[in-house]
N, C-alpha and C positions, 0 to 999 in steps of 0.2 A: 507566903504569910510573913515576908519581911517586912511591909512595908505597913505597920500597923503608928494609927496616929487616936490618938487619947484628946480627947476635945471636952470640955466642962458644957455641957448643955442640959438645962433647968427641965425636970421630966414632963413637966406639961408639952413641953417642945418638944420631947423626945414620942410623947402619946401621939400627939397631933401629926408628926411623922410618919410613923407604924402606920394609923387608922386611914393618913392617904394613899399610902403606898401596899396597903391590902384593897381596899377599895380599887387602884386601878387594877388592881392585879385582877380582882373578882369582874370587871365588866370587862378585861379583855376576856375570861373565859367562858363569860354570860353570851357573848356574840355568838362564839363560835361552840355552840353546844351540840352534841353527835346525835343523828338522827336514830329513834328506836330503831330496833332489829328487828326485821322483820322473820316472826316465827315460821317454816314452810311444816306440813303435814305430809305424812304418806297416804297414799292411796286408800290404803284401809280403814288409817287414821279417818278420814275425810268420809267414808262412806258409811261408817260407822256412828261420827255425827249425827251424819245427815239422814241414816236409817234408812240406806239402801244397799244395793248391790253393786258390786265392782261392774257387770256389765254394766246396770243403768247409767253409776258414775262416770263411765266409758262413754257412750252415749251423751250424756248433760253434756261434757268436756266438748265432745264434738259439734255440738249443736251451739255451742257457745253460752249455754247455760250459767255456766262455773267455767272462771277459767283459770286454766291449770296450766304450769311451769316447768320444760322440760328442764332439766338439771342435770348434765352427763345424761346418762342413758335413763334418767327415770322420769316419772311425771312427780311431781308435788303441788302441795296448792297450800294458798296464804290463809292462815289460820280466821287469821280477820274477815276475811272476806266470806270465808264460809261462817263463818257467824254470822256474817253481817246480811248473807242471800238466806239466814233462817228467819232473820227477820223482817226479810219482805217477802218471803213465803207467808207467813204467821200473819201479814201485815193485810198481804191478800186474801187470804183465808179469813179473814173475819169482816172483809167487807163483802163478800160472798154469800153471807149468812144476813 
């Protein structure tokens, strides 16, 4: 901090400064913006939704129904996505009718 120099610049100059040099600042980190996280469920969690039984959920998994995520030694599955097979469940069920 030795190295400090004192310059007379009229503050509109000084505005116009700042507002560029926030501005780049914001679009480099507008690029590079971090992907959501992705939420995982437990098994339970997941059958519990979907209002059934850990065998059946067993079964769907296998059948490729829903698909689930081993993780170390567990199964988990994307929250999203089991949302998102309730709504083409629901989707089908009413064209059914």
């Amino acid at each position: 901090m030795n190295d400090l120099i004192f310059s007379q610049i009229p503050i509109n100059d000084l505005r116009v400064l700042i507002q560029e040099s926030v501005r780049e600042e914001m679009q480099k980190n507008s690029i590079s913006e971090p992907q959501p996280k992705t939420e995982f469920i437990t098994r339970q969690e997941t059958s519990s939704i979907l209002g059934i039984s850990l065998p059946t959920l067993n079964e769907w998994t296998k059948k490729g129904l829903i698909p689930g995520y081993r993780i170390s030694s567990r199964v988990r599955y994307k929250r999203a996505e089991i949302m998102e097979s309730l709504t083409k469940i629901n989707t089908l069920k009413y064209r059914r009718d």
